[in-house]
C-alpha angles and dihedrals in degrees: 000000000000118000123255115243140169125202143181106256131166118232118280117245115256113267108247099245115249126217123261099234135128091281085062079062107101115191106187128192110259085245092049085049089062098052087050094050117025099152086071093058110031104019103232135016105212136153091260097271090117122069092222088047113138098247084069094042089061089046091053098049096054084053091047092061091053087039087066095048089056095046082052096060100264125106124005094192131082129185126195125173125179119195105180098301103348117103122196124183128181132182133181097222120120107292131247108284097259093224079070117042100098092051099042082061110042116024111069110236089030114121152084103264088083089076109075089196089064105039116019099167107042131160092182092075108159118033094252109101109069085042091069098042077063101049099036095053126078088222130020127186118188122178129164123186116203120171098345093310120101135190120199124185134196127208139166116202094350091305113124108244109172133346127204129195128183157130108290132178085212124124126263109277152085129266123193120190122183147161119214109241109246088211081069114035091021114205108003140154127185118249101218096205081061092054098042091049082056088046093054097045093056085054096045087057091046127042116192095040123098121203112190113204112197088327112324125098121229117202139156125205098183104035115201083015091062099046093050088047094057096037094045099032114180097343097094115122087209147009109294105267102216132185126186126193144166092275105005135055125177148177142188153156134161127247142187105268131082128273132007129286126190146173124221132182137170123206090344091311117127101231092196098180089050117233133196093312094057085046098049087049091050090052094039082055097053094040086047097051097037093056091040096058094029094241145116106234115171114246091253105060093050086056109038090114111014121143104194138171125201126189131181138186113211137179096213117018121192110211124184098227142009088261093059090219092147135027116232093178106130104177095063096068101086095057099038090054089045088044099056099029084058101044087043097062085042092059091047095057088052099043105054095172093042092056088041083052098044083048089058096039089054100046089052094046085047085051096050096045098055082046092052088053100053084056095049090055095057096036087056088050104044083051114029101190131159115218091248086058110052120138109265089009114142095171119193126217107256120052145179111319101000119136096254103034093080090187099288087110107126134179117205113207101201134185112245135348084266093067098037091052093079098044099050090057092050102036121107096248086199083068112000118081118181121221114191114208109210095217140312102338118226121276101246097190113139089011133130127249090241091063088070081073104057092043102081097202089049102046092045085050092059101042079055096063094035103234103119091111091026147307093277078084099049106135098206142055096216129020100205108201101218110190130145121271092245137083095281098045094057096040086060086042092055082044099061098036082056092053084054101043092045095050109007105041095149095065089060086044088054097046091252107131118064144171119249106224117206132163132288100195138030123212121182147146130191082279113041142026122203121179112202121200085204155014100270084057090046094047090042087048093056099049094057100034111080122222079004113191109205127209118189106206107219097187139016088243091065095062104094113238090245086057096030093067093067098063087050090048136108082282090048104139115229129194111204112217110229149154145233098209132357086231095052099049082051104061086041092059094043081053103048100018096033134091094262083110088158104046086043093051092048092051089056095044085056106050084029100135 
């Protein structure tokens, strides 16, 4: 990422105005169009740090064309190779018609998904993808090889550069190479647990089909099974219950933890902010296990500790963006609740244990929820507090799902009214909301639910972000966790990340909770001021500042309001917390968070340095 720097600058002189007339009108190329406006075809740009950045966007697309050959019965073999920023990826399908390469990668609405007797299950839907893989790399190579003939085009930056054709004793495919075009994603590297997590989902979706990545093979035998088994360990209450139809296939169990968590996918896509079809899967649970057992349980008892995965094949998808990040299909609503309704009582007739199990689950989650409100009664009570006045509040206007907020609504949790003091005097009041923290918060692993109430600061907390009932009342669009760079600051870090993955899993699942960044040093001379995050910016700061003179922060009380705005602004940098695996955050948490005070204290004694 660039570094930040301020310099001394005189005012720029005022633009002459230019009339309004037909040579202001601007007509681009679809592919220029792309360059000039990235974010509408591929979400965010990033340097790789954030599992949804566009470097693996534009990986995913090219997959996702060779995703579709294998669903429609050709190639059951995909290899992708990364060296530094190079991708290749190579399948064995049947190749682009030659007469067509060119075009399929270069001119927008151009492509086979429009054809539903060629491709019935696409996620590629509208010609786009591959396009902006083009224009968004420095250098694209695209060959297919059909029949002994092959075609292989060259672009930069979307502009064709050399074409070959010729005769070939390949197989039958497509390869795509490319190399992301640093004008456009800056500085970025490829976090390879990122990309392995994408390869196994697509595996998990498709069995049958390998996809080998530098070398290794990635497979799945047992599809949505698989995938809850990785992500929940050895957690499950009982055996995965897994059905698998024409369209739909689903999984599920229950755990021990809070909340739900669930995966959903359509046509080999990751929705990760759900859609009809992930709703349609949580109601045709609750109607399948009511009728099964004869009862009326609330939704949210049958569902306090799932752990689910959906997935739906569909002929014509409506997403709500480029990037497929959430189903709008309504009409498929009624089948996929019959559907699973139907196979759900089927499961549980054949799982005996499992049904004996789930009884017992949703009794106790029945049981909990009446205790826990009794205790929010009296906690509200005892309290009587309005969310705008809570202790160490300070709100802001716009919240969560207002018109104007436009998801840019944050709340700081801070450590200390020192630190908070200069953010509150340099937040935008209008998005930016500012939560103290008196001290270290309690660690609230192993603990019940019910505990939240009796802990003040907790439970204010809490009541801040509006999740007490559920996350459909979250305030904010991002909870920044603020704390010093020192001892005290991430322990209070790995504090409150205990308190929301104990409780509140599902903000860390939906990219919620993030890391404020802020500077470590300050260089600066009478005529410019550089802030560097770590040593390497320090050290380069140093080296191009004359007669520098160096500050190290060592708090965030100690950046003055009229710095501190800047590293809340539009450039704040932000570290989203996330996870490879539920099973895996868990035993982290046991073993850092945990009473295994001895063996804790010996593995630090041993990598002490």
């Amino acid at each position: 990422m660039a570094k930040q720097t301020t310099t001394a600058a005189k005012p720029a002189a005022p633009k002459a105005r230019r009339a309004y007339d037909e040579s202001a009108i601007k007509t681009l190329s679809s592919l220029e169009h792309i360059r000039l406006r990235p974010g509408m075809y591929i979400g965010r740009l990033g340097d790789g740090s954030n599992f949804n950045d566009g470097i693996y966007v534009l990986i995913k697309e090219v997959i996702d064309n060779s995703i579709d050959e294998f669903i429609m019965g050709h190639g059951s073999r995909i290899e992708i190779k990364i060296d530094t920023h190079t991708v290749s990826i190579a399948d064995r399908g049947r190749g682009i018609p030659l007469g067509k390469v060119i075009e399929c990668a270069s001119v927008i609405n151009t492509g086979g998904k429009y054809n539903d007797d060629v491709f019935q299950f696409s996620v590629g839907l509208n010609g786009v993808g591959i396009k902006a893989v083009n224009a968004l790399s420095s250098r694209f190579v695209i060959r297919s090889c059909r029949e002994g003939k092959f075609v292989e085009a060259e672009f930069s930056q979307g502009s064709l550069v050399d074409q070959r054709t010729g005769s070939t004793k390949s197989p039958n495919g497509t390869s795509v190479q490319f190399t992301p075009d640093t004008g456009i994603f800056g500085s970025y590297n490829y976090n390879i647990e990122f990309l392995e997590q994408r390869l196994r989902n697509y595996a998990y979706l498709n069995t049958g089909l390998t996809l080998r990545f530098n070398g290794q093979n990635i497979s799945s035998e047992n599809g949505l099974r698989d995938l809850l088994s990785e992500e929940v360990g050895d957690e499950p209450l009982y055996p995965i219950l897994h059905h698998r139809g024409e369209r739909l296939e689903f999984a599920f169990t229950h755990t021990e933890t809070y909340g739900e968590s669930h995966f959903s996918f359509v046509n080999g896509q990751y929705t990760n902010d759900g859609g009809t079809h992930l709703s349609a899967f949580r109601e045709g649970v609750l109607k399948g296990v009511n009728e099964f057992y004869k009862k009326n349980f609330s939704g949210v008892d049958v569902r306090e500790g799932i752990a689910g995965a959906v997935a739906v094949r569909l002929k014509d998808p409506i997403f709500e963006s480029q990037t497929k990040n959430k189903l709008g299909n309504t009409d498929i609503r009624a089948w996929i609740v019959q559907e699973v309704r139907e196979a759900v009582i089927d499961l549980l007739h054949k799982n005996k244990a499992a049904a004996e199990t789930i009884e017992r689950k949703v009794t106790h989650n029945e049981r909990l929820r009446r205790e826990l409100n009794t205790v929010k009664k009296q906690a509200k009570e005892k309290a009587k507090k309005i969310a705008l006045k809570i202790p160490n509040l300070k709100d802001c206007k716009y919240h969560r799902g207002d018109r104007k907020e436009n998801e840019q609504s944050t709340i700081f949790l801070t450590e200390g009214q020192s630190a908070s003091g200069s953010m509150v005097s340099s937040r935008d009041p209008y998005t930016q909301a500012i939560f103290s923290l008196r001290g270290k918060p309690q660690n609230m692993f192993g603990r019940k639910r019910t505990e939240i109430y009796t802990n003040e600061e907790l439970y204010n907390l809490m009541q801040a972000l509006g999740i007490e009932d559920d996350l459909e009342g979250l305030r904010f669009s991002r909870i920044v966790i603020a704390t010093d760079a020192d001892h005290d600051g991430f322990h209070i870090r790995n504090l409150l990340l205990t308190y929301f993955f104990s409780f509140f899993e599902e903000l860390i699942l939906d990219g919620r909770v993030f890391i404020l960044e802020t500077p470590l040093f300050r260089v600066r001379n009478k005529k410019e001021t550089r802030y560097c995050y770590n040593d390497t910016e320090r050290d380069d700061a140093v080296k191009t500042i004359s007669s520098p003179e160096v500050t190290r922060f060592k708090g965030l009380g100690e950046i003055s309001p009229s710095e501190f705005g800047q590293f809340i602004g539009p450039d704040i940098r932000l570290v989203e917390v996330n996870i490879k695996s539920l099973s895996s955050v868990h035993h982290d948490i046991e073993f850092y968070m945990g009473k295994n005070t001895p063996t804790r204290r010996d593995f630090i004694m041993e990598n002490l340095v």
